[in-house]
FINUKOL-709819 format. One record per residue (C-alpha): residue number from 1; residue in one letter; chain; x, y, z. Coordinates in Angstrom, 1 decimal. Example, Ala and Ser with C-alpha at 12.3 -4.5 7.8 and 13.67 -1.06 7.14 Angstrom:
2
+-----+------+-----+--------+--------+--------+
: seq : type : mol :   east :  north :     up :
+-----+------+-----+--------+--------+--------+
:   1 :    a :   A :   12.3 :   -4.5 :    7.8 :
:   2 :    s :   A :   13.7 :   -1.1 :    7.1 :
+-----+------+-----+--------+--------+--------+
END
This chain:
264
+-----+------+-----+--------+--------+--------+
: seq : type : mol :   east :  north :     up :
+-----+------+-----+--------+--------+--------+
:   1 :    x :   A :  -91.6 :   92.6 :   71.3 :
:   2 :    x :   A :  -94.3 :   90.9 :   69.1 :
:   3 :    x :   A :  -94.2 :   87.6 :   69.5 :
:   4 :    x :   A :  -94.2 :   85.1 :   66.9 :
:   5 :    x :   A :  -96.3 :   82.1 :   65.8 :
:   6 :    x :   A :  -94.9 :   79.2 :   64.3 :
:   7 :    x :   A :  -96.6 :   77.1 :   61.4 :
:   8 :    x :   A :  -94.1 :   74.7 :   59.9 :
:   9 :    x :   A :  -96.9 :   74.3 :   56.9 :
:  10 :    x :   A :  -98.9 :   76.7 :   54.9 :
:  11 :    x :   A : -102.1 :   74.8 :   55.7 :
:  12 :    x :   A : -101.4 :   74.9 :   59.1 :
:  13 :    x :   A : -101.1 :   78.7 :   58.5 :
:  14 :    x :   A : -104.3 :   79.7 :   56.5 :
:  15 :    x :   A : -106.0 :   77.6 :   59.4 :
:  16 :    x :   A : -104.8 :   80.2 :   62.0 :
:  17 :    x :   A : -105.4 :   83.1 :   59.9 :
:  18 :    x :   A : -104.4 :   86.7 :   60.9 :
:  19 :    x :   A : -103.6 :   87.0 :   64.5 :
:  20 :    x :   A : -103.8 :   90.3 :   66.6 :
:  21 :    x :   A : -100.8 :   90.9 :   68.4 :
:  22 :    x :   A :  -98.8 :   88.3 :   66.9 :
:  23 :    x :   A :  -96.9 :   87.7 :   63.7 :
:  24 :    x :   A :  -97.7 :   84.3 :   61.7 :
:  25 :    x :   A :  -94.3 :   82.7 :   60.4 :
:  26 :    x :   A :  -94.1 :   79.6 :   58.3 :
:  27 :    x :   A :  -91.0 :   77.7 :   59.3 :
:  28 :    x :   A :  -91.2 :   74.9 :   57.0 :
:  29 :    x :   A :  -91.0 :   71.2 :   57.4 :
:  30 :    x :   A :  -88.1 :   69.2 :   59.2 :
:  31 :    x :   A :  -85.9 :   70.5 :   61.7 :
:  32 :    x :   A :  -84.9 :   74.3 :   61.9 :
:  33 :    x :   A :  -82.6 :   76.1 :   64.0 :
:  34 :    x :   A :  -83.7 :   77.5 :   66.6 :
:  35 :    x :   A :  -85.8 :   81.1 :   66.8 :
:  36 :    x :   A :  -84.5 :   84.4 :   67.1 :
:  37 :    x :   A :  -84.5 :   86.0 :   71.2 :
:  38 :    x :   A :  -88.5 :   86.8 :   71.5 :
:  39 :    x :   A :  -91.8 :   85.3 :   72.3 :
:  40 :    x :   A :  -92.7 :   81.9 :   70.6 :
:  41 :    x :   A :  -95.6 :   79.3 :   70.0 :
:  42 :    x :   A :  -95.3 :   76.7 :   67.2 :
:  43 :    x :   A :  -99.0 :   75.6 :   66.1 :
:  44 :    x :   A :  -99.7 :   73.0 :   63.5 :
:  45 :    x :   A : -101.0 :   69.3 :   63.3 :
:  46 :    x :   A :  -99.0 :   66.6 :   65.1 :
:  47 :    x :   A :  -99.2 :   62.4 :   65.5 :
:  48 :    x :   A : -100.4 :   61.3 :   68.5 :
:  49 :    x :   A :  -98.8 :   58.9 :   70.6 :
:  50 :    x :   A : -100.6 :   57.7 :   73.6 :
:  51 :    x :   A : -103.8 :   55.6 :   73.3 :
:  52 :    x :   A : -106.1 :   58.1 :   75.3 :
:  53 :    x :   A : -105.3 :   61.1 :   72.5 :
:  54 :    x :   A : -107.6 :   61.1 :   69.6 :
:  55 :    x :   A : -107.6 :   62.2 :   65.8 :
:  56 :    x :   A : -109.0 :   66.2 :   66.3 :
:  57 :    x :   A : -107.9 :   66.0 :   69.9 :
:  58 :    x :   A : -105.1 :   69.1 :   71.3 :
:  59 :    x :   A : -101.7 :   68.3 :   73.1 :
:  60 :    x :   A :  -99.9 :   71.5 :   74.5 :
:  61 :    x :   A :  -96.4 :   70.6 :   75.0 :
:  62 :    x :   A :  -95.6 :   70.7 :   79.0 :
:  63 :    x :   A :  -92.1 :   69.8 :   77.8 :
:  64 :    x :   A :  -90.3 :   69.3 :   74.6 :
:  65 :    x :   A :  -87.7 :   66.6 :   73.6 :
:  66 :    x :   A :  -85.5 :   66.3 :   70.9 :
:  67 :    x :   A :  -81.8 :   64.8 :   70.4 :
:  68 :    x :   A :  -80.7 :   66.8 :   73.2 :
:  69 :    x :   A :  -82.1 :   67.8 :   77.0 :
:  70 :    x :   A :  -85.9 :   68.6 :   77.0 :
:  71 :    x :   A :  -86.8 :   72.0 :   77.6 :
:  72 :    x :   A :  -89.9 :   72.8 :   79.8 :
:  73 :    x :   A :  -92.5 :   75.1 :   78.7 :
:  74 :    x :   A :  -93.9 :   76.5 :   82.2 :
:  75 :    x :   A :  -96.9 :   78.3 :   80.4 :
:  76 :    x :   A :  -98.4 :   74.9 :   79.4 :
:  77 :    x :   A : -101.6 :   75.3 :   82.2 :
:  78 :    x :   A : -101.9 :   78.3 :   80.8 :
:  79 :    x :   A : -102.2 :   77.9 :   77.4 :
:  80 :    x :   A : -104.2 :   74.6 :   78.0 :
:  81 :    x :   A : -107.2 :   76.6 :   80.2 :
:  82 :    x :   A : -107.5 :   78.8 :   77.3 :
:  83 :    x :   A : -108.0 :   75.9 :   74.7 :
:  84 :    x :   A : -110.8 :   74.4 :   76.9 :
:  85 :    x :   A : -112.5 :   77.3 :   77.7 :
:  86 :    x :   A : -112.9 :   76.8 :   73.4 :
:  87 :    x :   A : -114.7 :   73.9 :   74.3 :
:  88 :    x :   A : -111.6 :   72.1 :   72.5 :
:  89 :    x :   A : -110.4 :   68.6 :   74.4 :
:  90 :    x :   A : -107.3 :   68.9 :   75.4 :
:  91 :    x :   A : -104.0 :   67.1 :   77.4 :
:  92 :    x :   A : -100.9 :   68.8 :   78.3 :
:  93 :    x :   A :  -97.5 :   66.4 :   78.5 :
:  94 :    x :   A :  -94.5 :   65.9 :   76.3 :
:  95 :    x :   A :  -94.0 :   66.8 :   73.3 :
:  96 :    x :   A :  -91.1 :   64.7 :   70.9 :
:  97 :    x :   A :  -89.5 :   65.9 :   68.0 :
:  98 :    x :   A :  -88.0 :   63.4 :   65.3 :
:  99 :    x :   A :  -86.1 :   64.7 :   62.0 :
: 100 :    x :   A :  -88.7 :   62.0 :   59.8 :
: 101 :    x :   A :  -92.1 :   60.7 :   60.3 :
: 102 :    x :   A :  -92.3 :   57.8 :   62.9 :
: 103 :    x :   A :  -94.4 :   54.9 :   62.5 :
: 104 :    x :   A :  -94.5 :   51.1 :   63.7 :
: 105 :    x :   A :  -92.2 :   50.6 :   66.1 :
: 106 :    x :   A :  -90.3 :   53.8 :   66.8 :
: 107 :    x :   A :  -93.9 :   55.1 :   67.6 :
: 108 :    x :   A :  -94.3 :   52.0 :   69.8 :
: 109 :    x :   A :  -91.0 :   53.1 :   72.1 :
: 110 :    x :   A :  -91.6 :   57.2 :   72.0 :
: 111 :    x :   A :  -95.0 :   56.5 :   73.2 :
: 112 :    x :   A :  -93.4 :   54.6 :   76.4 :
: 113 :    x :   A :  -91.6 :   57.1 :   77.0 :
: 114 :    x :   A :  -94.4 :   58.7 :   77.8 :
: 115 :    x :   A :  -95.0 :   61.5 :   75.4 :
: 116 :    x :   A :  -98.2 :   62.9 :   74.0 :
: 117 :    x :   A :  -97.4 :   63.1 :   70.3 :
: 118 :    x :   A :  -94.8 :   63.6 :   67.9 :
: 119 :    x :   A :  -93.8 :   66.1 :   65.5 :
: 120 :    x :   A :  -90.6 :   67.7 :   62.9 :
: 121 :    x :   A :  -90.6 :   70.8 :   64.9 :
: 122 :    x :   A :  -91.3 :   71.8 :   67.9 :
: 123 :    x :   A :  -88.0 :   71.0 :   69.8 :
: 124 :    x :   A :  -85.9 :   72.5 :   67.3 :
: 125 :    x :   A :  -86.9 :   75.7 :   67.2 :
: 126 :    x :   A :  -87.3 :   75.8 :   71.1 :
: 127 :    x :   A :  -85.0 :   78.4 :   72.7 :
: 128 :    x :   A :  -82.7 :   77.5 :   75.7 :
: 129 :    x :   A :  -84.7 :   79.8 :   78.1 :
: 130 :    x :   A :  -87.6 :   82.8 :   77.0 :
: 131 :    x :   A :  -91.4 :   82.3 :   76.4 :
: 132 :    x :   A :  -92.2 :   79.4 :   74.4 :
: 133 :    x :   A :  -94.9 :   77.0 :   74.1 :
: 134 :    x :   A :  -96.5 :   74.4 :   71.6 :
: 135 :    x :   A : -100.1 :   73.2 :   70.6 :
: 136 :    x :   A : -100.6 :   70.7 :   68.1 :
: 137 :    x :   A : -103.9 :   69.2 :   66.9 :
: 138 :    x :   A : -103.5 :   65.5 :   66.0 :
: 139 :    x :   A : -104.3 :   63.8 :   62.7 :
: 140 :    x :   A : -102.7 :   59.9 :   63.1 :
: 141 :    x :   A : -102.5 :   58.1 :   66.3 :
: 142 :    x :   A : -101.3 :   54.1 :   66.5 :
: 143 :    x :   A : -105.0 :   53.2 :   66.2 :
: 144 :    x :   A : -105.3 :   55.2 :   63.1 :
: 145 :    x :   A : -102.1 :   55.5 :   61.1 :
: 146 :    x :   A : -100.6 :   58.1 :   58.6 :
: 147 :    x :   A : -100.5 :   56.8 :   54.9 :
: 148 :    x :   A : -103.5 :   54.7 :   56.1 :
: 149 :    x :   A : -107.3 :   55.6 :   54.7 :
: 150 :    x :   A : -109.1 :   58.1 :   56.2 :
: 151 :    x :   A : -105.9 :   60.4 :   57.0 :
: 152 :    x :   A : -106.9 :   63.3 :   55.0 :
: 153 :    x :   A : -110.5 :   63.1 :   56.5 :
: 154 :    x :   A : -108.2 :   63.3 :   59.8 :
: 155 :    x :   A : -106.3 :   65.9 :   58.6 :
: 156 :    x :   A : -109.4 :   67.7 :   57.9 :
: 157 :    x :   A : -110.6 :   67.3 :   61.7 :
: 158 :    x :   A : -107.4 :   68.5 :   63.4 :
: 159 :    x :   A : -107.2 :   71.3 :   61.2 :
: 160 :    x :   A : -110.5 :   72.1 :   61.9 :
: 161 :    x :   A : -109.4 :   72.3 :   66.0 :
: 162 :    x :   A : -106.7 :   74.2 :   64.9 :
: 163 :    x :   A : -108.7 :   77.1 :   63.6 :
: 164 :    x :   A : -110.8 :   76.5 :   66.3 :
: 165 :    x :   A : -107.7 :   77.4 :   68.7 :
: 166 :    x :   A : -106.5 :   80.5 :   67.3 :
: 167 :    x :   A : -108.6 :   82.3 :   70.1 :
: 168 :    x :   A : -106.2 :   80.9 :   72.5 :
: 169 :    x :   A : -102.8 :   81.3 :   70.6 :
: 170 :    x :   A : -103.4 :   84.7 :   69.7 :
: 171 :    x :   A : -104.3 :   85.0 :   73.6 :
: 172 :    x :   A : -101.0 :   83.4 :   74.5 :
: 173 :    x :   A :  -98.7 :   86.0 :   72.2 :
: 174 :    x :   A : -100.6 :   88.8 :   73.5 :
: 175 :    x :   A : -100.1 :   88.0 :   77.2 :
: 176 :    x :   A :  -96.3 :   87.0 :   76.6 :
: 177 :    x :   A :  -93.7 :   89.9 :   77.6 :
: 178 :    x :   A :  -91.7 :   91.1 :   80.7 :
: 179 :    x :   A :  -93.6 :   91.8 :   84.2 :
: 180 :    x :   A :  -92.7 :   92.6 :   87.5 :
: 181 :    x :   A :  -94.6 :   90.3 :   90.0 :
: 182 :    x :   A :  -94.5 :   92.2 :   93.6 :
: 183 :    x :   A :  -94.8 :   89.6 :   96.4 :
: 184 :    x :   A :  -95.6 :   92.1 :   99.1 :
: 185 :    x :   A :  -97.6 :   95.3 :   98.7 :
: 186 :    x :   A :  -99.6 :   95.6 :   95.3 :
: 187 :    x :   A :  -99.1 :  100.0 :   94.9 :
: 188 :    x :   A :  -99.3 :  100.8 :   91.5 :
: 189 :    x :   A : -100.0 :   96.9 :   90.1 :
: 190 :    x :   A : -102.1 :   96.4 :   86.9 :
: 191 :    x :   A : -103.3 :   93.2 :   88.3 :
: 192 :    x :   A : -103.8 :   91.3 :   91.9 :
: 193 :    x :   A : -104.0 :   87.7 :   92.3 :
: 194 :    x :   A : -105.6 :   86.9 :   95.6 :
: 195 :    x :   A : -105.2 :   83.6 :   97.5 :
: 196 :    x :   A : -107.9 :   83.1 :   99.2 :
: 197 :    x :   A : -111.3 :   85.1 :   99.1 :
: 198 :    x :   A : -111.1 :   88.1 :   96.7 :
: 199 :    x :   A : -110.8 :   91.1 :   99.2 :
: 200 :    x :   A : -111.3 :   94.7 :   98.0 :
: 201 :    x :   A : -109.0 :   96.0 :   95.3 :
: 202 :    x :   A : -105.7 :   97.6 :   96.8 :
: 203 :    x :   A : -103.6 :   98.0 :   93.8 :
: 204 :    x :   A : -103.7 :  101.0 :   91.2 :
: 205 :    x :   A : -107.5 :  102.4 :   91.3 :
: 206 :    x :   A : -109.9 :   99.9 :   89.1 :
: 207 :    x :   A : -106.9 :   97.2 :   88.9 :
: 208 :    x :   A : -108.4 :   93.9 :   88.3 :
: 209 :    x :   A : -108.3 :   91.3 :   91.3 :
: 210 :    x :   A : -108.7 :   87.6 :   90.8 :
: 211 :    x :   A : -109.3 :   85.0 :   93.6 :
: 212 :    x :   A : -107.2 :   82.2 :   92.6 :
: 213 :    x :   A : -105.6 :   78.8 :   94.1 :
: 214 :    x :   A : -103.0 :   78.1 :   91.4 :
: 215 :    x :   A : -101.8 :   78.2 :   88.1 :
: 216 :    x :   A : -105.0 :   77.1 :   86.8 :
: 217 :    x :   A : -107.2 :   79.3 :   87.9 :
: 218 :    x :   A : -105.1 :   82.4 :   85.9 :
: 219 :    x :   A : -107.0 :   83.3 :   82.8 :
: 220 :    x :   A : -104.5 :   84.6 :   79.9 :
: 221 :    x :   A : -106.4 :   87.5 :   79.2 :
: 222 :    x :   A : -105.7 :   88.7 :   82.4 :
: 223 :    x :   A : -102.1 :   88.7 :   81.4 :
: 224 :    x :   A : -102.3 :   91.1 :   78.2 :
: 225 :    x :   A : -101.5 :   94.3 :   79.2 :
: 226 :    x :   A : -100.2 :   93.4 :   83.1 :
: 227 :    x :   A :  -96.4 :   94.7 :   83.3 :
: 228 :    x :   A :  -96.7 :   95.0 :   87.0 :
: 229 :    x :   A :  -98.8 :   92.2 :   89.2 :
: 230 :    x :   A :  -99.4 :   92.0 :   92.7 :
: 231 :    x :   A :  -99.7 :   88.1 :   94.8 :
: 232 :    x :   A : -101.5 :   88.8 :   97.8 :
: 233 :    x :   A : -101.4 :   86.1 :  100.1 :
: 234 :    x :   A : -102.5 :   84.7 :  103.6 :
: 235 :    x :   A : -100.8 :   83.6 :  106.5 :
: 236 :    x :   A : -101.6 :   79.9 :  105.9 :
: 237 :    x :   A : -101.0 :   80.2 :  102.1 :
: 238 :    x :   A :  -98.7 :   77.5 :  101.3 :
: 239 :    x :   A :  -95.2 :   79.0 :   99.9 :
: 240 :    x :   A :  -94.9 :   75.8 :   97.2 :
: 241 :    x :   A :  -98.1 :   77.5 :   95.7 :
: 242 :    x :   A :  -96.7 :   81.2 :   95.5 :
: 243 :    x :   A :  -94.0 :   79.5 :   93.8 :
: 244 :    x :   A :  -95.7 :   77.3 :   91.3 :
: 245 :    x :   A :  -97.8 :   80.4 :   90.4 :
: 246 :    x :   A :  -94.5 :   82.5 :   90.2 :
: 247 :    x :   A :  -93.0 :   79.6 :   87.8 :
: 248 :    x :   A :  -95.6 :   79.7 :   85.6 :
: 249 :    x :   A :  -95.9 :   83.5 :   84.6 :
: 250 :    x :   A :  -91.9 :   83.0 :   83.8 :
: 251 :    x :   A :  -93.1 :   80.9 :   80.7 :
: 252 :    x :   A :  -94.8 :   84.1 :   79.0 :
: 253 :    x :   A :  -90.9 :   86.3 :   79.7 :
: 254 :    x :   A :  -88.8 :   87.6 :   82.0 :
: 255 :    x :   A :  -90.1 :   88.7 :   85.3 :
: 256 :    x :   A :  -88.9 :   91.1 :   87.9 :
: 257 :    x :   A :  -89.4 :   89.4 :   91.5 :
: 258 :    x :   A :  -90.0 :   92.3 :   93.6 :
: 259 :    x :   A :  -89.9 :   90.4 :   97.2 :
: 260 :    x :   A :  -91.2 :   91.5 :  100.9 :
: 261 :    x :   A :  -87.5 :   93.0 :  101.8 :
: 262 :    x :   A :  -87.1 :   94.9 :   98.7 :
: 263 :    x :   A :  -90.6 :   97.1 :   99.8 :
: 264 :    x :   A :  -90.7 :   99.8 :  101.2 :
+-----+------+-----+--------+--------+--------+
END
């Protein structure tokens, strides 16, 4: 299923351009039900909210809140290693979504909550479970207000960063479908994440293996075209870091946990 990107303006759009293996939707402004079943990522510019994020600066949504319960968006490490390997700077934390612009004082409170930035969007269109995830690019933080000079000068910068993140989105859609992730015995497997030292290959002839100690260490265009990936642990491996690993590949669709009974 292609996924689809989400651009609530045409700006926002034309700075993404044509992406491969995705299909570019403009939403619109203001709250919007939520997407059909299928792969999503809303992109566009945001306001920031907490005093270390800066105008041109990216926030990928770890969570997003609106009216109702937030909804966590377990592909957020993911997405945010491909932004910096962009060379973009980049923070990963909440993401709020308000009907109308915020300023003064309502900006004040949502930032103590402890979100990153705030936008029309994002939490609207999130679905209740699937792949989903958010970047926005900010143009106004409390330092530098919107409706204040200099904004479109801002605006310019973020969407700047957002066409510089396209790269990363268009990795994200193309690395977001169903997988099986086999937990013991890697025949067969397009991929195979090692804990520990990289030992020799032992999955389908020429799969790729990867050395990794977490989520941060996966690389989404590993992800592309992996239906079937292998864990291979060691003895000492800590479970909580099997799991965390596991967790995160559910944020880019539904997986199949193939576990050690269910081997043969």
């Amino acid at each position: 299923m292609t996924a689809v990107v989400c651009t609530p303006l045409l700006v926002e759009q034309v700075a993404l351009g044509r992406l491969p293996a995705a299909r570019v939707l403009r939403t619109g402004m203001g709250p919007r039900p939520a997407l059909p079943a299928g792969p999503a990522i809303v992109a566009g510019v945001a306001g920031g909210l907490a005093a270390h994020v800066r105008p041109g600066d990216v926030v990928v949504a770890s969570e997003v809140r609106g009216s109702t319960a937030a909804v966590p968006i377990p592909s957020a490490p993911l997405l945010a290693g491909a932004l910096r390997r962009l060379g973009l700077r980049v923070h990963v934390g909440p993401v709020v979504s308000r009907p109308k612009p915020v300023d003064g004082a309502a900006r004040t409170h949502l930032a103590a909550t402890g979100a990153l930035a705030v936008d029309m969007e994002s939490a609207y269109l999130a679905p209740a479970d699937g792949a989903f995830a958010v970047v926005r690019t900010i143009v106004d933080t409390p330092d530098h207000p919107l409706w204040r000079p200099g904004t479109v000068w801002r605006g310019v910068r973020a969407l700047r960063a957002l066409r510089r993140a396209a790269p990363a989105v268009a990795q994200w859609a193309a690395a977001a479908h169903e997988r099986e992730v086999l937990l013991a015995g890697s025949e067969d497997a397009d991929l195979v994440l090692v804990f520990g030292p990289a030992r020799s290959p032992s999955g389908r002839e020429g799969a790729p293996t990867h050395a990794v100690t977490g989520p941060g260490d996966l690389d989404l265009r590993w992800l592309a075209g992996a239906r079937r990936i292998a864990i291979d642990t060691h003895p000492a491996t800590p479970r909580h870091l099997v799991d965390d690993l596991v967790h995160t590949l559910t944020g880019l669709g539904p997986i199949r946990l193939t576990t050690p009974r269910e081997v043969t």
